[in-house]
N, C-alpha and C positions, 0 to 999 in steps of 0.2 A: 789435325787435318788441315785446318786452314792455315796452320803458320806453315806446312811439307808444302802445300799447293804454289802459295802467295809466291814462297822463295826459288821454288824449281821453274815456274811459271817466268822469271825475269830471266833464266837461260834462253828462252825463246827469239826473246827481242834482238840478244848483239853479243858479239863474242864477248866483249867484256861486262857484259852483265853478269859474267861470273863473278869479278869482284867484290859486286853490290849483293851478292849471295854468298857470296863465305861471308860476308859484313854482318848480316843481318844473322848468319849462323853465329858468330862469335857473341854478337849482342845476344840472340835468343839464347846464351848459353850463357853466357857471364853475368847478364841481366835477371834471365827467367828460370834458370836452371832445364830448359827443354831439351830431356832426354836424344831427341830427336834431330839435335843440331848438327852433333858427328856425321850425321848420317848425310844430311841434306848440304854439309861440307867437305865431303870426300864427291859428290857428284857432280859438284859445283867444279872441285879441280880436273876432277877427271874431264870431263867438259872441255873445259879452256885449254887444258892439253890439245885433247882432239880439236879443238877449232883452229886453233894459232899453228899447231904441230903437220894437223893431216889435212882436215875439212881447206880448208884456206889456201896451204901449197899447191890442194890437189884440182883446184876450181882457178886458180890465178896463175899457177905455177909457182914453182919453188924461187925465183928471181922476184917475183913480185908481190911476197908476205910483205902486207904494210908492216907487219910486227915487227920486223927485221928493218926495216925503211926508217920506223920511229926508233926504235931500240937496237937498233944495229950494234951504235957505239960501246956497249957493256957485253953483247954475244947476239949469236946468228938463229937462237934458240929461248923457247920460255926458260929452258933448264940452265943454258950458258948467259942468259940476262940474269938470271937468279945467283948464278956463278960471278958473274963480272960484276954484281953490285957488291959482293961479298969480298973479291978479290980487289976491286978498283973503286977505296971510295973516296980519292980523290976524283974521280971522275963524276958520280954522285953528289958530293958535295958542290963540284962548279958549278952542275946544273941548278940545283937547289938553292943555290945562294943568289941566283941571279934577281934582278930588282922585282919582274914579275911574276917568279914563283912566290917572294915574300908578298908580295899586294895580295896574290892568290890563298896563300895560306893565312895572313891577317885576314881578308873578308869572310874566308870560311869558317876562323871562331868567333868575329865579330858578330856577322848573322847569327849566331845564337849567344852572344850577350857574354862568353866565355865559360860557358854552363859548363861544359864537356871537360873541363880543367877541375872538374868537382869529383870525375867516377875515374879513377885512371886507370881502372879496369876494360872501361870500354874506350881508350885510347888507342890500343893496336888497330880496330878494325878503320876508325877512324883515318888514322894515320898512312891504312895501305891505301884506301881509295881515295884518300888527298894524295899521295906520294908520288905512287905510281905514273899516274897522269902526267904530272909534272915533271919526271925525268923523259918523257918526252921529247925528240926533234921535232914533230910538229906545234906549229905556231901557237895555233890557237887550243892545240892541249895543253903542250908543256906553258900555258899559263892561264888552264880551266876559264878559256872564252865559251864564248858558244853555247852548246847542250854538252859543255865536259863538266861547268860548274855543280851540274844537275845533281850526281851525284854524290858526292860530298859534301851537297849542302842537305841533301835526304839525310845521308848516316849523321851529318852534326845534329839534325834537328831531331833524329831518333834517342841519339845520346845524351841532346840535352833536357827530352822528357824525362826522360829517366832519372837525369840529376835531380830535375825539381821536384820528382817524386821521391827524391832520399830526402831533400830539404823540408815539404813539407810533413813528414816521417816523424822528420827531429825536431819540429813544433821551433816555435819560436823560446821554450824555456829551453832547451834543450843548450848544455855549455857547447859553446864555441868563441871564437875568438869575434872582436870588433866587424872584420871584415864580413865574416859570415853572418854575422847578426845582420846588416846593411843589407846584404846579398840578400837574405831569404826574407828581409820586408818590400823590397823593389825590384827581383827579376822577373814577376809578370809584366809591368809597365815596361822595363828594357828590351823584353824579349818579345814586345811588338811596337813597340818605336824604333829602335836601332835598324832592325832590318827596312820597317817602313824609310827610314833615313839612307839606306844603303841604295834601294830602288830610286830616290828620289834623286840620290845621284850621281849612279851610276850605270840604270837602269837602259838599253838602246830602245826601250819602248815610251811613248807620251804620257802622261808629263813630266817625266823624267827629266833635269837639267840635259840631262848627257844624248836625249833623243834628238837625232838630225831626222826630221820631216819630209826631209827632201828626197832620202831613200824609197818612201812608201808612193813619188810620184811615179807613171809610168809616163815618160819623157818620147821623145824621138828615139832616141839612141834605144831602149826600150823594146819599141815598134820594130825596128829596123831588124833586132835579134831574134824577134821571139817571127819576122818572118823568114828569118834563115831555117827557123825550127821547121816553120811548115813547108820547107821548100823539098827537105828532106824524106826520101820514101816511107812507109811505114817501117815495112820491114827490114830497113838496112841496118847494119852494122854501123854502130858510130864510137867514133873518139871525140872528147867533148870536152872544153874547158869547164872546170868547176861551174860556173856560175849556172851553165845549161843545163848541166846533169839533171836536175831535179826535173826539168820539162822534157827529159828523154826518157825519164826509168821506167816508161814500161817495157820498152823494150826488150827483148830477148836477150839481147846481149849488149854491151854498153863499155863504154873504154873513159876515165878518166885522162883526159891528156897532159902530160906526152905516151902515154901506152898506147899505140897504135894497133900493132899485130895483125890483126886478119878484117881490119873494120875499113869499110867501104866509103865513106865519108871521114874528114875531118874538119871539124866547125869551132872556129877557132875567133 
């Protein structure tokens, strides 16, 4: 009951929460043997169908699926991107090899120490929710900035509990080879230092090397925007450069710019 809940429950959040729910289905299956996985991974597709396929063309219009925006370049559909990656993996492979897909996929087995290279069982589910993202046109997916990393580092660090629960299984007398012996006397000390090392430097939050401070001032230029915000009716219709969006969405109806259409404002 609470593994059915936990996982149908992440379809609510965002279309691609599907992902992170077939992930967690494959784990609960190839990990725990939960009869229950099938089930809770046929909804999960079925889902993302209907969001990306119907829900999404039929609220934005059929011109304006982001999923077509981002994944255009392999097909116009989840079933012709499914098609075009199978058909075109040159096209696949360019994306993937670029310098920040590999920094992206380094940090995400790095933050778990390289654990997840231990069950290669649970490599598939891994692999789609790092993947996917990353064949990507958008920027800051196609190289898991943002809240894209979020995920991929959940399913690594699911996977890689899992390994340490085979490691310590097999006891330290247990025959393996030099590597493994090393491995399973020092991946608790790695697999909270490394990550701690990861944050420290490349973290956009304090004290992170990598935090600018100066972001978090609110300057003139600041002032000046957020009174274009209240200049604006309540109830209008707005087209809204990214940065706004977040101080517009309650709104009724709300326009990423440049999608204009029927909005009454644009604030720019």
């Amino acid at each position: 009951v609470v593994f059915v809940t936990a996982v149908l429950v992440i379809l609510t959040l965002k279309e691609d929460g599907a992902l992170l729910t077939l992930a967690l289905s494959w784990i609960g299956w190839f990990g725990f043997k939960e009869r229950l996985s099938a089930a809770t991974a046929g909804v999960a597709a079925m889902y993302m169908f209907l969001a990306t396929s119907v829900i999404i063309p039929h609220f934005r219009g059929a011109d304006l699926n982001p999923f077509v925006e981002r994944y255009g370049y392999l097909g116009d559909s989840p079933a012709g991107v499914l098609g075009g990656m199978a058909t075109r993996p040159d096209l696949v492979l360019s994306q993937l090899a670029r310098p920040e897909a590999a920094l992206a996929i380094a940090t995400v087995l790095a933050s778990v120490v390289l654990l997840p290279l231990l069950v290669p069982r649970l490599l598939p589910p891994l692999a789609m929710v790092t993947l996917l993202p990353l064949l990507s046109k958008e920027s800051a997916q196609g190289s898991l900035e943002l809240h894209y990393l979020l995920v991929p580092a959940t399913v690594a660090m699911a996977v890689a509990v899992i390994a340490a629960g085979d490691l310590a299984r097999r006891g330290p007398s247990a025959p393996a080879g030099p590597l493994s012996a090393v491995i399973q006397r020092i991946w608790p000390f790695l697999l909270l230092g490394v990550p701690a090392l990861l944050w420290m430097l490349g973290s956009p939050l304090p004290p992170s090397f990598a935090a600018d401070l100066a972001r978090f001032d609110v300057d003139h230029h600041a002032s000046v925007a957020q009174k274009f915000i209240r200049e604006i009716p309540a109830g209008a219709i707005v087209s809204a450069q990214s940065p706004f969006v977040p101080h517009l969405s309650e709104r009724r109806k709300l326009y990423q710019f440049p999608r204009v259409l029927d909005a009454e404002f644009v604030l720019l």
